[in-house]
C-alpha positions as CSV (number, residue, x, y, z in Angstrom):
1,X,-8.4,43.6,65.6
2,X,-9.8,39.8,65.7
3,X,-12.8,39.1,64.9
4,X,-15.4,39.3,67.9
5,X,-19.3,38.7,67.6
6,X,-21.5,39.4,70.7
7,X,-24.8,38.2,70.8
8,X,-27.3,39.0,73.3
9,X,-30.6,36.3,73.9
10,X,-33.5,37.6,74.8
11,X,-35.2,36.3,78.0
12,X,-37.0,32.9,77.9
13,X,-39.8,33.6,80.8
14,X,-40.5,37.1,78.7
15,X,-41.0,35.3,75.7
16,X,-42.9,32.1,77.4
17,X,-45.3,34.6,79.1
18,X,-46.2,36.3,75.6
19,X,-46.7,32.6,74.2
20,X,-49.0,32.1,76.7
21,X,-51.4,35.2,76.2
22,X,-51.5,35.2,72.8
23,X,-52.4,31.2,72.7
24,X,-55.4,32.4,76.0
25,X,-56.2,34.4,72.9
26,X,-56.2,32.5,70.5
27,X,-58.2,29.9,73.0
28,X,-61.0,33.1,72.8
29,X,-61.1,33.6,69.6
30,X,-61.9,29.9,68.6
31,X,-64.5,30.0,71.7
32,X,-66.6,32.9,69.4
33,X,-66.3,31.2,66.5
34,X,-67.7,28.8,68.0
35,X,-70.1,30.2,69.7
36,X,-71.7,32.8,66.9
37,X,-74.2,31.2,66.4
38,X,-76.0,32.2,70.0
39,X,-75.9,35.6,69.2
40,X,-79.2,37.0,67.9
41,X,-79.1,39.4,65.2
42,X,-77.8,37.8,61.9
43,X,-75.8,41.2,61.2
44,X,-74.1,41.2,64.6
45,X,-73.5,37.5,64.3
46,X,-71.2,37.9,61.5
47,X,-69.5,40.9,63.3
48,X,-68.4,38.6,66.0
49,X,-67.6,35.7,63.5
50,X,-65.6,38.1,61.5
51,X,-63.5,39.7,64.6
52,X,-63.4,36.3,66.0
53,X,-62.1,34.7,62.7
54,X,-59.5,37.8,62.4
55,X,-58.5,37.2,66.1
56,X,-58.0,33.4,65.1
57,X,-55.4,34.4,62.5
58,X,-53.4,37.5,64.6
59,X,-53.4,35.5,67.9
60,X,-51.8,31.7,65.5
61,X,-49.6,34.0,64.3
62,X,-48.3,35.8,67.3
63,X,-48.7,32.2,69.4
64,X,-46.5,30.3,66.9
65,X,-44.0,33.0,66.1
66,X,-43.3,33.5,70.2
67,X,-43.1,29.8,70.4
68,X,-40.4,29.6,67.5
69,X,-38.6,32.5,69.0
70,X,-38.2,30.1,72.3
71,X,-37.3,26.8,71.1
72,X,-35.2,28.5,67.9
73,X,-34.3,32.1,69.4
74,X,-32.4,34.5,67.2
75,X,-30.3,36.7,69.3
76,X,-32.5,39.9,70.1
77,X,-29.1,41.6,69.2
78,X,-25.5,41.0,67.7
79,X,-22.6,43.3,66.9
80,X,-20.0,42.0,64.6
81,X,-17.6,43.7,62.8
82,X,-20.1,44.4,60.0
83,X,-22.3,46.1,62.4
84,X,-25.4,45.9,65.0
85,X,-28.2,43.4,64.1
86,X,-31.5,43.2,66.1
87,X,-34.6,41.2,65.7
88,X,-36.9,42.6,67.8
89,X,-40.1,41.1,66.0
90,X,-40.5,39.6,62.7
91,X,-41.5,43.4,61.3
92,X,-38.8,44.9,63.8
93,X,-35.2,43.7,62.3
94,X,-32.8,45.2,60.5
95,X,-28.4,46.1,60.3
96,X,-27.1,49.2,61.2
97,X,-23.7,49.9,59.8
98,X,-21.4,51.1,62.8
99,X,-20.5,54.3,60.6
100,X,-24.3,55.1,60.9
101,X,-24.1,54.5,64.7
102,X,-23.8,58.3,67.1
103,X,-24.7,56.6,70.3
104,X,-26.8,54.5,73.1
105,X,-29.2,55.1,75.5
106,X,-31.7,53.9,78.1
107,X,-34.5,56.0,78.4
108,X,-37.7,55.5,80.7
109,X,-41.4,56.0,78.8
110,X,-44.1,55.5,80.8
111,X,-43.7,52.0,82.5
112,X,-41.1,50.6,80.5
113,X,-37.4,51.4,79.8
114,X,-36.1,51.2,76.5
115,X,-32.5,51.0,74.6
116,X,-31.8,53.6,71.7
117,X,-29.6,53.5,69.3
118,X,-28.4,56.9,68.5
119,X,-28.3,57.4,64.7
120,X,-26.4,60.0,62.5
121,X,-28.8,59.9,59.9
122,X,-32.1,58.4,61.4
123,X,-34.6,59.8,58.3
124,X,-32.5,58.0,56.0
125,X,-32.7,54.4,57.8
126,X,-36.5,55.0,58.2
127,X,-36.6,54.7,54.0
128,X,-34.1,52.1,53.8
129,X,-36.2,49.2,53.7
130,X,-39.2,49.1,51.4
131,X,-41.7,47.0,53.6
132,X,-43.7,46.8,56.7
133,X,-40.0,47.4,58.3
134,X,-40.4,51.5,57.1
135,X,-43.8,52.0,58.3
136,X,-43.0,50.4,61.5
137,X,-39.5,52.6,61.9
138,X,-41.0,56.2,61.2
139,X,-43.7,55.4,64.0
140,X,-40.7,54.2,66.5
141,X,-38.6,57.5,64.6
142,X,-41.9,59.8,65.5
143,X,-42.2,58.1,69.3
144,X,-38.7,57.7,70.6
145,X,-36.3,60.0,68.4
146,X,-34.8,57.0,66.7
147,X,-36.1,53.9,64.3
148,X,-34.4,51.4,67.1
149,X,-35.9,51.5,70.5
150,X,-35.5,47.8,72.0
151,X,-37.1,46.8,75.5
152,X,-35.4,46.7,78.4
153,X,-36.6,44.0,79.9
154,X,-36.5,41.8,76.9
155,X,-33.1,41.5,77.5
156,X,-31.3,38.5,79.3
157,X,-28.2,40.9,80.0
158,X,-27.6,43.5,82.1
159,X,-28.0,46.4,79.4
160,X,-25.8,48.5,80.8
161,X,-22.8,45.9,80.6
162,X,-23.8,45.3,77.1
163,X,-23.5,48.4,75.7
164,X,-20.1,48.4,77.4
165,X,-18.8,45.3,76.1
166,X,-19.5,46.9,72.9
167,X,-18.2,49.6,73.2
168,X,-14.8,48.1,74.5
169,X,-14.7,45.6,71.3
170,X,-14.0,48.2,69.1
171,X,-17.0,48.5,67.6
């Protein structure tokens, strides 16, 4: 079998549209910074100052990270023959081994659809990594059945056709 990597973008107008909220809050939090001063009570003035400030730091963060996701995007997902890659998030990335792999699905929770991938062994990939990356696996393991649930909708391809070209690579 040759060599065959698929990668699969995530959309631009998704990503543009988070850039845009998070810098609107970002624009908020600098505005109460700012603006502290007006309120009355010294105690609740550094309240908002402190929320503000800690606003200013998650909402740079998020703003510049969605930003170098457009103009540098990482494929939201690749399957190579060393396995499945995603990057949903900066705390949301990892490599499944295709031995690992039992499955895929699209499920619907709540408003939003997401993609599973099945795992044989989905306790032992939640204490794989030894970061953020665990914490943030056992609460998608607890929610969706599975450490990897990727949206839907954050993807430029049709899903469906995805997992089928996968599929029919071999992988």
């Amino acid at each position: 079998m040759e060599a065959v990597t698929l990668i699969y973008k995530a959309k631009k107008s998704r990503l543009v549209g988070q850039a845009l909220v998070s810098g609107a809050a970002l624009g908020l939090s600098v505005w109460m910074m700012g603006n502290a001063e007006i309120v009355m009570h010294r105690e609740l003035r550094l309240v908002v100052f402190f929320v503000a400030f800690i606003g200013c730091i998650v909402f740079g963060y998020t703003t510049f990270y969605n930003f170098l996701r457009i103009f540098n995007s990482e494929p939201l997902l690749k399957a190579d023959a060393a396995g499945l890659w995603f990057h949903g998030s900066p705390m949301y990335n990892g490599k499944i081994l295709w031995s690992d792999i039992a499955g895929y699905q699209v499920a619907q929770y709540g408003l939003s659809k997401k993609v599973l991938v099945q795992l044989k062994d989905p306790v032992a990939f939640t204490t794989k990594y030894a970061d953020f990356r665990k914490y943030v696996f056992q609460r998608m393991y607890k929610r969706y059945g599975t450490p990897i649930a990727l949206p839907y909708n954050l993807f430029q391809d049709d899903v469906l056709q995805m997992i089928a070209a996968i599929r029919d690579a071999g992988f």
